[in-house]
Legacy VTK file of the C-alpha trace (Angstrom):
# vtk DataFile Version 3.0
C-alpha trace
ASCII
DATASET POLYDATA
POINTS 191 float
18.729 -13.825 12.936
21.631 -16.263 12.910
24.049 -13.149 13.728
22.196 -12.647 17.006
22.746 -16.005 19.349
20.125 -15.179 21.767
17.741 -15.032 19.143
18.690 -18.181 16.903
18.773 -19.887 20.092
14.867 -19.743 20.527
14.211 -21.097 17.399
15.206 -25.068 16.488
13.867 -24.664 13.049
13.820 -22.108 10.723
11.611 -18.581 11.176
9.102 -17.762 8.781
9.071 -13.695 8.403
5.102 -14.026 8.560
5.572 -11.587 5.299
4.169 -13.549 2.942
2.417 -16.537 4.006
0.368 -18.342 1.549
-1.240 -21.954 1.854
-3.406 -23.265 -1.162
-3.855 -19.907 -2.764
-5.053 -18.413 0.537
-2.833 -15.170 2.388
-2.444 -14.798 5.862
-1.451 -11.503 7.688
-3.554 -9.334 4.855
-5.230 -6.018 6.977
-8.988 -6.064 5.466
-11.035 -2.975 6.745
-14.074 -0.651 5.811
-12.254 1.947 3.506
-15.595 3.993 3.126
-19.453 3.949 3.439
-19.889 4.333 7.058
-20.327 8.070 6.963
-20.277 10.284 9.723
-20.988 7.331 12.343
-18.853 7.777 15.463
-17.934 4.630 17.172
-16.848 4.122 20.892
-12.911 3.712 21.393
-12.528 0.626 23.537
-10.098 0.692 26.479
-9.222 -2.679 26.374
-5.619 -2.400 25.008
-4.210 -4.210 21.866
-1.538 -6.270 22.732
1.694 -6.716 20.186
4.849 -8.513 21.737
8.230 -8.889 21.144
8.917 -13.395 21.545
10.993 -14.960 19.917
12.640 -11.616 18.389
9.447 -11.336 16.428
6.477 -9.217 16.333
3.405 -10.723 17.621
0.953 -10.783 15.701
2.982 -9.502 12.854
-0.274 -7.329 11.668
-2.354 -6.296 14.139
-5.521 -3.175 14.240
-6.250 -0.956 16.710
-8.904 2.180 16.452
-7.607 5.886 16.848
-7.182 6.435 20.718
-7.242 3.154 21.974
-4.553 2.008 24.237
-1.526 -0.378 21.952
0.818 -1.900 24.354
3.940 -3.037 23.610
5.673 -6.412 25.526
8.864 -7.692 25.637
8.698 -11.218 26.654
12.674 -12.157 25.674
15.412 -11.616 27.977
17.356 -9.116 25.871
17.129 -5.027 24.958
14.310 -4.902 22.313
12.859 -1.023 21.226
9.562 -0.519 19.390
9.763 2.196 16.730
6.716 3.145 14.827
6.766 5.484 12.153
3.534 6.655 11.557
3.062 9.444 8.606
-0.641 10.994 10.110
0.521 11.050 13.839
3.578 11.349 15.616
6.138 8.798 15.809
7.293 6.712 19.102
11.027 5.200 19.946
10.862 3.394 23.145
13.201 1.064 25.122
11.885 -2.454 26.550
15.232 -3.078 28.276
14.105 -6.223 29.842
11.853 -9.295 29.980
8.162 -7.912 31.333
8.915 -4.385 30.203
5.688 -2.640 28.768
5.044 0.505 27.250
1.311 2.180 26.024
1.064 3.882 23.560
-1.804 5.801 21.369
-2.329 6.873 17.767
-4.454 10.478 17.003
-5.249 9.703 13.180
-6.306 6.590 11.403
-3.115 5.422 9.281
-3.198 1.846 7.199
-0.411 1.113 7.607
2.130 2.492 10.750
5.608 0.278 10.008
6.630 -0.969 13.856
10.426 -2.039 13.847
12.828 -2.751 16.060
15.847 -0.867 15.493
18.206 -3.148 17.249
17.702 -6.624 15.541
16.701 -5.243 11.551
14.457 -8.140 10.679
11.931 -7.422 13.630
8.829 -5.380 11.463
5.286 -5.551 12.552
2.636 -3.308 10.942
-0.218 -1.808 12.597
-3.674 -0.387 11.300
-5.327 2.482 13.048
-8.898 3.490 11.855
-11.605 5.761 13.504
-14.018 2.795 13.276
-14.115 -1.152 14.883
-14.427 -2.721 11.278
-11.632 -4.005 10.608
-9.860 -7.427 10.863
-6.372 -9.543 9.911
-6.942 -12.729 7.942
-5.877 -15.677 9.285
-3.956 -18.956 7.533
-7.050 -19.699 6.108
-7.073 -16.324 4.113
-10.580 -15.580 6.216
-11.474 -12.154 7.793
-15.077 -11.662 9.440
-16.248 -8.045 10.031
-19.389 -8.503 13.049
-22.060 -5.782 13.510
-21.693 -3.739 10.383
-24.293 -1.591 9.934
-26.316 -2.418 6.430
-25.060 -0.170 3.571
-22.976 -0.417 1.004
-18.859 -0.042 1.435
-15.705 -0.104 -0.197
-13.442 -2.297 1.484
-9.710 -2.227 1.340
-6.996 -5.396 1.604
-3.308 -4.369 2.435
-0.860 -7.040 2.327
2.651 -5.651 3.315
4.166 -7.537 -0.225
0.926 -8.072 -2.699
0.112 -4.603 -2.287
-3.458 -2.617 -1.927
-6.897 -3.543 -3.243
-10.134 -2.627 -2.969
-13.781 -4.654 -3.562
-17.417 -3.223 -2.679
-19.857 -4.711 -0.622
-23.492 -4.668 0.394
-24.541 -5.604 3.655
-28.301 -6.036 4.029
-30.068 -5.478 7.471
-29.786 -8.448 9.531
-27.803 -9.700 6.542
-24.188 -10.627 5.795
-21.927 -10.282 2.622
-19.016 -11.887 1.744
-16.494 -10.917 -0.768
-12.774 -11.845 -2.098
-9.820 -10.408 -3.724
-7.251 -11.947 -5.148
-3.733 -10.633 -5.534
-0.521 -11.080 -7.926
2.663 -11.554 -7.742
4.468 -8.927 -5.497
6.125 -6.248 -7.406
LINES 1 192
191 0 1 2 3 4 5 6 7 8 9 10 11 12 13 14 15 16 17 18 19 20 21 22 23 24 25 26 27 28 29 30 31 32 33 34 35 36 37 38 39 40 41 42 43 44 45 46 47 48 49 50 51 52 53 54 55 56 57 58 59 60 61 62 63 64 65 66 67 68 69 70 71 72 73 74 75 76 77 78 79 80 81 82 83 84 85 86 87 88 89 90 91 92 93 94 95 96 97 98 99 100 101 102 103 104 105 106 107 108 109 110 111 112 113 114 115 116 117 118 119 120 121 122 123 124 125 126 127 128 129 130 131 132 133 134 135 136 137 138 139 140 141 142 143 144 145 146 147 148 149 150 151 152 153 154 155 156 157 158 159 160 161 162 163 164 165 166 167 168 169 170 171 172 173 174 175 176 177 178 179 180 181 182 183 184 185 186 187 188 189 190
């Protein structure tokens, strides 16, 4: 970021990548979603959009989820030329221009995909990741390495953890009626 003024410039301190945050054992930024066990529900897509923005010359939120069909829009809140470039392997890809500061741009994604990479092609350490399931169960954990997934229907489901450096993994889980569950995985070192 140093090679780019206007970026450095909004940022006294030094910027964490938000790639692999850990604090007492616990990981931020992991995607944690219902992998399988809902069966052939169908859920309503909502239209209220999911907003990821380009401040600071970062991605924000650096992981973020979004079902199939619902609306993803794209800011740029810095004063510079910023592009959002997603490169989705289930659905087509996108390469737009935000030229300016309150530029926006909507997109959609046809097919669930964990995970689409989101880059910026202009300023090479700019990556966000987005999550795109047919389903609303699905969550990013926060510093305190938490996820909750509200309103799952009881049954019993695999659920999958991505973290863009400890990798994949998987855990089952049995939610009762009225009941909750609660369940943890634990990662490695990155490979």
């Amino acid at each position: 970021m140093s090679s780019f003024a206007e970026c450095a410039a909004q940022h006294p301190t030094p910027v964490l990548a938000g790639d692999m945050l850990v604090q007492d054992g616990k990981v931020e930024n992991a995607f944690v979603y219902i992998e399988s066990g809902l069966g052939e529900r169908v859920f309503a897509v909502p239209s209220e959009p999911v907003i990821i923005d380009q401040k600071g010359c970062l991605y924000v939120p650096h992981v973020a989820g979004a079902q199939v069909g619902q609306p993803i829009e794209f800011r740029n809140s810095d004063a510079m030329l910023h592009n959002v470039h997603g490169s989705p392997k289930q659905s087509s890809a996108w390469n737009v221009a935000l030229p300016r500061q309150g530029a926006e741009r909507t997109i959609t994604v046809d097919h669930p995909e964990v995970m689409i990479s989101v880059k910026c092609d202009l300023h090479p350490w700019m990556q966000g990741w987005l999550g795109v399931l047919d389903h609303p169960y699905f969550g990013v954990s926060a510093p305190d390495g938490r996820v909750t997934l509200k309103n799952v229907p009881a049954g019993d489901y695999m659920v999958g953890v991505w973290h863009e450096r400890f990798g994949t993994r998987e855990t089952k889980a049995t939610v009762t009626p009225q009941g909750t569950a609660t369940t943890s995985v634990t990662f490695g070192p990155p490979a």
